[in-house]
C-alpha positions as CSV (number, residue, x, y, z in Angstrom):
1,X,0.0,0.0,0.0
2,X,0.9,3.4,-0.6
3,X,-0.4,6.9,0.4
4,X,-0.4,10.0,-1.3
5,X,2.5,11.4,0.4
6,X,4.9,8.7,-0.9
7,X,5.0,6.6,2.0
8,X,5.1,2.7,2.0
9,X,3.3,0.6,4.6
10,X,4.2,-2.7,6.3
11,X,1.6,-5.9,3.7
12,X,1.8,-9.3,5.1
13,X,2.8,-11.5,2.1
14,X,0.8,-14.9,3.5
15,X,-0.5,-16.4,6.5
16,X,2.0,-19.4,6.7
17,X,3.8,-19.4,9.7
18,X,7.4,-21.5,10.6
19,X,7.5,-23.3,13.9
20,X,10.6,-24.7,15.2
21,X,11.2,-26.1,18.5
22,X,14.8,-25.5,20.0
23,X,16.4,-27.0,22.9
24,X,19.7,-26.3,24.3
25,X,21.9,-28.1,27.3
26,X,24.6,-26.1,28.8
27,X,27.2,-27.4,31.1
28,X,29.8,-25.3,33.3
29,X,32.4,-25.9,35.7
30,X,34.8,-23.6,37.3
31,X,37.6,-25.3,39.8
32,X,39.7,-23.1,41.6
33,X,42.7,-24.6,43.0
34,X,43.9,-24.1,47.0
35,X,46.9,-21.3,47.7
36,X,47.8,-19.6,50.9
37,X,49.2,-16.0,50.5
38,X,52.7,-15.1,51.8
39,X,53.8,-12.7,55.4
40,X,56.5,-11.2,54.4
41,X,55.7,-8.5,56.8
42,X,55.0,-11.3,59.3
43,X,51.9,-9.5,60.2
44,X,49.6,-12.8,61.0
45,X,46.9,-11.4,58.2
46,X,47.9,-14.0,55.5
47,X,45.2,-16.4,54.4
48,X,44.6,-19.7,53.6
49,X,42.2,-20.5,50.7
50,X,40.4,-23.6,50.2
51,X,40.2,-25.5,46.7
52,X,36.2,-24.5,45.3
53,X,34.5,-26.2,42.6
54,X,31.6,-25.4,40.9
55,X,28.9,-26.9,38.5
56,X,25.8,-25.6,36.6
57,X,23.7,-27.5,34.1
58,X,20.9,-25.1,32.4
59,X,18.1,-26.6,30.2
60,X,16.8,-24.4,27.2
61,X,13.2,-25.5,26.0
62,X,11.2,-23.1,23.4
63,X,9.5,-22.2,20.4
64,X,10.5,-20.1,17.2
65,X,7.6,-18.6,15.7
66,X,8.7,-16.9,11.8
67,X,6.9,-15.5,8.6
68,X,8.4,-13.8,5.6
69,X,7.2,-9.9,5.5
70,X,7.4,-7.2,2.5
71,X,7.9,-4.1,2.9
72,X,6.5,-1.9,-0.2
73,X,4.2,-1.9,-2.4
């Protein structure tokens, strides 16, 4: 469509849609390893710091909903 000022408007070309379903696993882990700081100043403030580890498992379930648009006329 077109108006009279030159400007073109958004036409839908169909009504056929795409569906898709996606999925998606993700896995992390982090491990940090044990250390204990120096005193050179033998101030009695160094630490000691425990080995950490870490884990994390994400599940991704959805939809993708697409159609094919023109724009002009």
């Amino acid at each position: 469509m077109q108006t009279d000022d030159g400007v073109h408007s958004i036409r839908k070309q169909s009504y056929l849609f795409q569906v898709q379903p996606m999925a998606g696993l993700n896995y992390s882990l982090v491990h940090q390893e044990s250390y204990r700081e120096k005193d050179t100043g033998n101030t009695g403030f160094a630490q000691k710091v425990n080995a950490e580890t870490f884990q994390q498992i994400e599940a991704d379930l959805g939809v993708s909903l697409s159609s094919d648009w023109i724009l002009g006329g």
